[in-house]
N, C-alpha and C positions, 0 to 999 in steps of 0.2 A: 161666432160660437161654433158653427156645425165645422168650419177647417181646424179649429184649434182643436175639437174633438176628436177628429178624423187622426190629428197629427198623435195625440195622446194616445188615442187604441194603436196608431204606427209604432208607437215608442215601448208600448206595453208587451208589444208583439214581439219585438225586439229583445226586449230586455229578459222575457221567459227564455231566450236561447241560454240564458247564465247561468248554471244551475244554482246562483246562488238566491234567483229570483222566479226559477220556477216552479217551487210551492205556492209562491205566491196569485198565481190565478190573476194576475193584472189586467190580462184582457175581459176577464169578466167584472171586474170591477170596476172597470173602463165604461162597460157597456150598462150595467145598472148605474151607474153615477149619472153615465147620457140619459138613460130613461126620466131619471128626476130630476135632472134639471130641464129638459123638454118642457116636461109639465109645467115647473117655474117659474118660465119664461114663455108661456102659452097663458095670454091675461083672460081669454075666453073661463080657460080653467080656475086662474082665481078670482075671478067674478062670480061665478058658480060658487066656491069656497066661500069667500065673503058671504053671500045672501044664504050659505048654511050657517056661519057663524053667525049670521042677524035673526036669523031663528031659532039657532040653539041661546041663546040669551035673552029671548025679546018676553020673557017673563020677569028678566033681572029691571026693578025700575032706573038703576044707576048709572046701567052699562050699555053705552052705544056706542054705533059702529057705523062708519060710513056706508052707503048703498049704493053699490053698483048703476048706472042709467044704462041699461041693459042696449037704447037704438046707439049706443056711443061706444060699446063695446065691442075690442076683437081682438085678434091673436096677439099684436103689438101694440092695443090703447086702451083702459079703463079711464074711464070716468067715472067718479064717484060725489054722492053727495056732499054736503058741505056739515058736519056736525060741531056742533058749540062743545065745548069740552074744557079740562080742568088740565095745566100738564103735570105728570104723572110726578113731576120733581114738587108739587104740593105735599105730594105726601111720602114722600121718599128722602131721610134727612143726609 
């Protein structure tokens, strides 16, 4: 991901020399797309995410959500628990 990034702000960098493309701010666009997808693809952070969305719903009695095992967790692996659940095409016609 991070060369294919690199190659993409190369290309953006490039492509502002045209004035047909340089309103267009592509290297900044380049560079907040990398910001969030970083995050995306950093599972420490959506494990973190997860156990806020099992809080922000753990009043709903309907609605569950797998939980992170926090000693199995890091930048490249979640683990998550196993929940019983219904699939979503029950009630989706």
């Amino acid at each position: 991901i991070h060369t294919d990034l690199l190659l993409l702000y190369w290309m953006a960098k490039q492509l502002t020399r045209f004035r047909m493309f340089s309103w267009m701010e592509l290297p900044v666009s380049v560079r907040d797309f990398t910001h969030h997808l970083a995050q995306q693809v950093d599972l420490k952070l959506e494990a973190k995410n997860l156990t806020r969305f099992v809080n922000n719903f753990r009043d709903i009695p309907n609605i569950h959500f797998p939980k992170p095992i926090n000693q199995y967790v890091s930048e490249s692996i979640i683990v998550e628990s196993w929940e019983k659940g219904v699939p979503i095409t029950n009630y989706v016609t």
